[in-house]
C-alpha positions as CSV (number, residue, x, y, z in Angstrom):
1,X,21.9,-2.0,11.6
2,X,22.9,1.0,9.7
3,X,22.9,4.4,10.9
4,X,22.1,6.6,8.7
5,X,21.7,10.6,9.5
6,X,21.0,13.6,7.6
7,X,23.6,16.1,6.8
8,X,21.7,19.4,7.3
9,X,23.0,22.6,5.3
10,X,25.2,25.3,7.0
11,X,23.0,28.0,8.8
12,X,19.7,25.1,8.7
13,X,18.0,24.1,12.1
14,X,16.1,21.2,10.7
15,X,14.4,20.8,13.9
16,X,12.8,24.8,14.0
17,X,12.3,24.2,10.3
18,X,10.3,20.9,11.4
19,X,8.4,22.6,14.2
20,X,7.5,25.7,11.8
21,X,6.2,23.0,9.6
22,X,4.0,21.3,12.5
23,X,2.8,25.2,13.1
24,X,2.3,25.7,9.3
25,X,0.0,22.6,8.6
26,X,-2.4,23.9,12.1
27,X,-2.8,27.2,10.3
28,X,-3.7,25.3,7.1
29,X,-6.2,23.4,9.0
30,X,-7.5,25.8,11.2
31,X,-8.5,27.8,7.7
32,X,-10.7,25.3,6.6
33,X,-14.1,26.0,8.6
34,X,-13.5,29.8,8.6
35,X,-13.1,29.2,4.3
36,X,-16.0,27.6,4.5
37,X,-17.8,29.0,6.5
38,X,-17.2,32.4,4.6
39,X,-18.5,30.7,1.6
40,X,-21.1,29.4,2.8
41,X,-22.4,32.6,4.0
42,X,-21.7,34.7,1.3
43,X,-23.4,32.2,-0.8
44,X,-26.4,32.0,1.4
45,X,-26.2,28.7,1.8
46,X,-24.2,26.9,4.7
47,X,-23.5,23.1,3.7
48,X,-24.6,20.3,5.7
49,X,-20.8,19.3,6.4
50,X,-17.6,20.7,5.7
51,X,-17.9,17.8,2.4
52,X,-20.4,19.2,1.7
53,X,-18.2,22.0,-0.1
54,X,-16.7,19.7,-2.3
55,X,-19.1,20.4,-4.9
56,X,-19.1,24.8,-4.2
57,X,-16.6,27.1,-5.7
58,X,-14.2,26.3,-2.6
59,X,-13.9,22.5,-3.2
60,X,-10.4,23.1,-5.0
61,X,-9.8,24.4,-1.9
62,X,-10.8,21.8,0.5
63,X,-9.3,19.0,-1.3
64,X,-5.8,21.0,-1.5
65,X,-5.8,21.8,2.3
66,X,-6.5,18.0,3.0
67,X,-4.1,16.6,1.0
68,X,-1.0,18.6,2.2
69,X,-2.5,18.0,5.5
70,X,-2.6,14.1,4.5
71,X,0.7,14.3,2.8
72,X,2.3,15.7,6.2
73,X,1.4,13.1,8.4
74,X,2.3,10.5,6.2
75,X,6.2,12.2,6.2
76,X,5.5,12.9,10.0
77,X,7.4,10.3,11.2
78,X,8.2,7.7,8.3
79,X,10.6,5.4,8.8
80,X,10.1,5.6,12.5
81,X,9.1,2.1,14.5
82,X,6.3,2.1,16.6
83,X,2.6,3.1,17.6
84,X,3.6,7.0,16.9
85,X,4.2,6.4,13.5
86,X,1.8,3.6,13.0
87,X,-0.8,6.4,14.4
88,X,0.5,9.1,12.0
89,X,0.8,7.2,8.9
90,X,-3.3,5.8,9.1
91,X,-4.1,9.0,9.7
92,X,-2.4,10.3,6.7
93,X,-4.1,7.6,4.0
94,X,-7.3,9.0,6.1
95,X,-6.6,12.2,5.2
96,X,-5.7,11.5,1.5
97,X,-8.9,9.2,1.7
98,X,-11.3,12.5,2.6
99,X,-9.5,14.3,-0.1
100,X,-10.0,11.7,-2.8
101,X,-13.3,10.1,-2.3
102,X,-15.9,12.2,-2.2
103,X,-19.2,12.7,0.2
104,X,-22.3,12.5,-1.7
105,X,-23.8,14.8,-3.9
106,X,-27.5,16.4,-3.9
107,X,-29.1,13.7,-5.8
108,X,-26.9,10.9,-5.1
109,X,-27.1,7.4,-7.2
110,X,-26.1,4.3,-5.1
111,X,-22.5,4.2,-6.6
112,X,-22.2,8.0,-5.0
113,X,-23.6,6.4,-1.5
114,X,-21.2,3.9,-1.4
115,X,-18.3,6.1,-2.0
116,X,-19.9,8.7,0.3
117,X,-20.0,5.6,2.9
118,X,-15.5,5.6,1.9
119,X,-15.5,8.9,2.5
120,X,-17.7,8.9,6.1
121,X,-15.3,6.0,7.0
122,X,-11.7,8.0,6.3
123,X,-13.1,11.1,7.9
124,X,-14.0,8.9,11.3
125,X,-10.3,7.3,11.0
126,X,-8.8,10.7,10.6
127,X,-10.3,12.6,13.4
128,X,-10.3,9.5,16.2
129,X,-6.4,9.4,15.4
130,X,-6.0,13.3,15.2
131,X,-7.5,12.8,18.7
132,X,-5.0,10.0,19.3
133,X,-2.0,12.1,18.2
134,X,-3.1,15.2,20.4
135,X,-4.0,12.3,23.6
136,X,-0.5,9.9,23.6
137,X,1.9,11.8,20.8
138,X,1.9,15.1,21.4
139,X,2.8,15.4,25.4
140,X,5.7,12.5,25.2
141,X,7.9,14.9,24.8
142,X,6.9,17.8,27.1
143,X,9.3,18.9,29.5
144,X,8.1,18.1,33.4
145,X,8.2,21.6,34.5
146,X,5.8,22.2,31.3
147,X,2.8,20.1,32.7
148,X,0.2,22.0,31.5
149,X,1.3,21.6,28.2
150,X,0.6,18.1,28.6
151,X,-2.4,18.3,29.8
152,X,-3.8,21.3,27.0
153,X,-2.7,18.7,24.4
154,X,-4.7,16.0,26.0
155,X,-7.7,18.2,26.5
156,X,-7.8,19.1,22.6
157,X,-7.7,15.5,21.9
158,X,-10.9,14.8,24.0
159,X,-12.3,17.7,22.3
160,X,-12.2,15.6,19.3
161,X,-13.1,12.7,20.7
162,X,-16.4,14.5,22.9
163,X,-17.6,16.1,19.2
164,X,-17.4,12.6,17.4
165,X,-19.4,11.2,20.1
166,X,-21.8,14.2,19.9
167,X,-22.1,13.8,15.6
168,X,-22.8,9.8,16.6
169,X,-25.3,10.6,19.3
170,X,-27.2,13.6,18.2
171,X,-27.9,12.1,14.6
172,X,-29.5,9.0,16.0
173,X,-31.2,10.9,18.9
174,X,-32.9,14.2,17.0
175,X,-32.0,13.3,12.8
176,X,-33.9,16.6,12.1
177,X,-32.7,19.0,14.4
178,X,-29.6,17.7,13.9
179,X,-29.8,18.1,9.8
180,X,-32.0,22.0,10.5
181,X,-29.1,23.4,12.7
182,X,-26.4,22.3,10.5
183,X,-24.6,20.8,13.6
184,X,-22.6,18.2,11.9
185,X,-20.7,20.9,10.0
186,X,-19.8,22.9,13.3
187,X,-19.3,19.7,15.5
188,X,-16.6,18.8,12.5
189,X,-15.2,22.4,12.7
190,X,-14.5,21.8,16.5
191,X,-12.8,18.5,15.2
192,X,-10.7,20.6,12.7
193,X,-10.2,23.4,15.0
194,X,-9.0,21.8,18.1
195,X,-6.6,19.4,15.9
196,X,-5.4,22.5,14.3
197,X,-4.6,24.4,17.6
198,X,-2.2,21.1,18.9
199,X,-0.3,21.3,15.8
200,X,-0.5,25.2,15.9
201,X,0.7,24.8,19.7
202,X,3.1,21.9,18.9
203,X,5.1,24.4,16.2
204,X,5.8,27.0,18.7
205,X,5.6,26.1,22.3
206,X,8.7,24.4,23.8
207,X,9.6,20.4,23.6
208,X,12.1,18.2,25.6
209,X,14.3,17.8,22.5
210,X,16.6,21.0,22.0
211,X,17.5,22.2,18.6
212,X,20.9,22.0,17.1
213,X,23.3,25.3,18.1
214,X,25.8,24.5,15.5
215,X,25.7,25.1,11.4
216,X,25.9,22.1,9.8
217,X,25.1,19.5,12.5
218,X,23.5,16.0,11.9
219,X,20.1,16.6,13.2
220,X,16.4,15.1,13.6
221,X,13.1,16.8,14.2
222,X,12.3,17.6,17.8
């Protein structure tokens, strides 16, 4: 089988430039509820869901920051074998799956449910594999005098998982507490946030793999 590598240009450290990316697309993500949020307020009126803001001023917004999100984890890792890359690229149609079709609007017609029903569907995808990514991805390649990096990965991944359960429970167990305290929307910021910090963390905090030291060196991501 071939081998094919990637010349990188003099002076370029594809794998910093890879990490800063990683870092890059956690900031993005990590904007999202505090967007939102902002618009909401100064609005006066805080959506049921962070969908819900597909049809405020800030949907451009939304749908942009979840598509390069999307669009990111479907590059992740392409043309890598295995379950990383099967993880990363699901989670990318996901992502391009929230961004495209829509949650419901106020007075939704049955067509609008069903799409809503897509969209629901995508965003459960997404975050159960965000979770994933964070749980088995993200600490394979921690150093073993780094343990604790490891182990802060894993815990935002069962943040995720622990607020998915918690949107599940809570809206079978108390519907109209749930829908008065707006809890879906800050049980999917904790989602957002907590994948957000991994990749944050992932850009900047040291991996096994070491960068390349010379210009011009044939190079992968770290």
């Amino acid at each position: 089988m071939m081998d094919v590598r990637v010349r990188v240009a003099a002076g370029e450290n594809s794998a910093m430039t890879y990490r800063r990316l990683r870092a890059l697309i956690g900031w993005i993500g990590l904007s999202l509820p505090i967007v939102l949020f902002t618009a909401g307020v100064l609005g006066r009126h805080v959506q049921q869901s962070l969908s819900g803001y597909y049809y405020t001023g800030v949907g451009p917004y939304l749908t942009g920051a979840v598509c390069v999100i999307g669009v990111f984890l479907l590059a992740y890792r392409f043309g890598d074998k295995g379950v990383e890359n099967f993880l990363t690229t699901i989670a990318g149609l996901a992502a391009l799956g929230v961004a495209f079709v829509h949650a419901a609007p106020p007075d939704p017609t049955p067509v609008d449910l069903r799409w809503a029903a897509v969209h629901l569907t995508c965003a459960g995808i997404l975050f159960v594999l965000l979770g994933a990514i964070a749980v088995f991805l993200f600490p394979s390649d921690v150093p073993a005098d780094r343990a604790w990096q490891a182990r802060l990965y894993r815990g935002l991944g069962a943040v995720i998982w622990v607020a998915i359960v918690a949107m599940v429970a809570l809206n079978a167990l108390v519907p109209e507490f749930y829908r008065r305290t707006h809890l879906f929307f800050w049980l999917e910021s904790v989602c957002v946030i907590a994948f957000s910090v991994s990749f944050i963390l992932k850009g900047y905090l040291r991996c096994g793999g070491t960068a390349p030291s010379t210009a011009g060196s044939d190079a992968g991501p770290a």
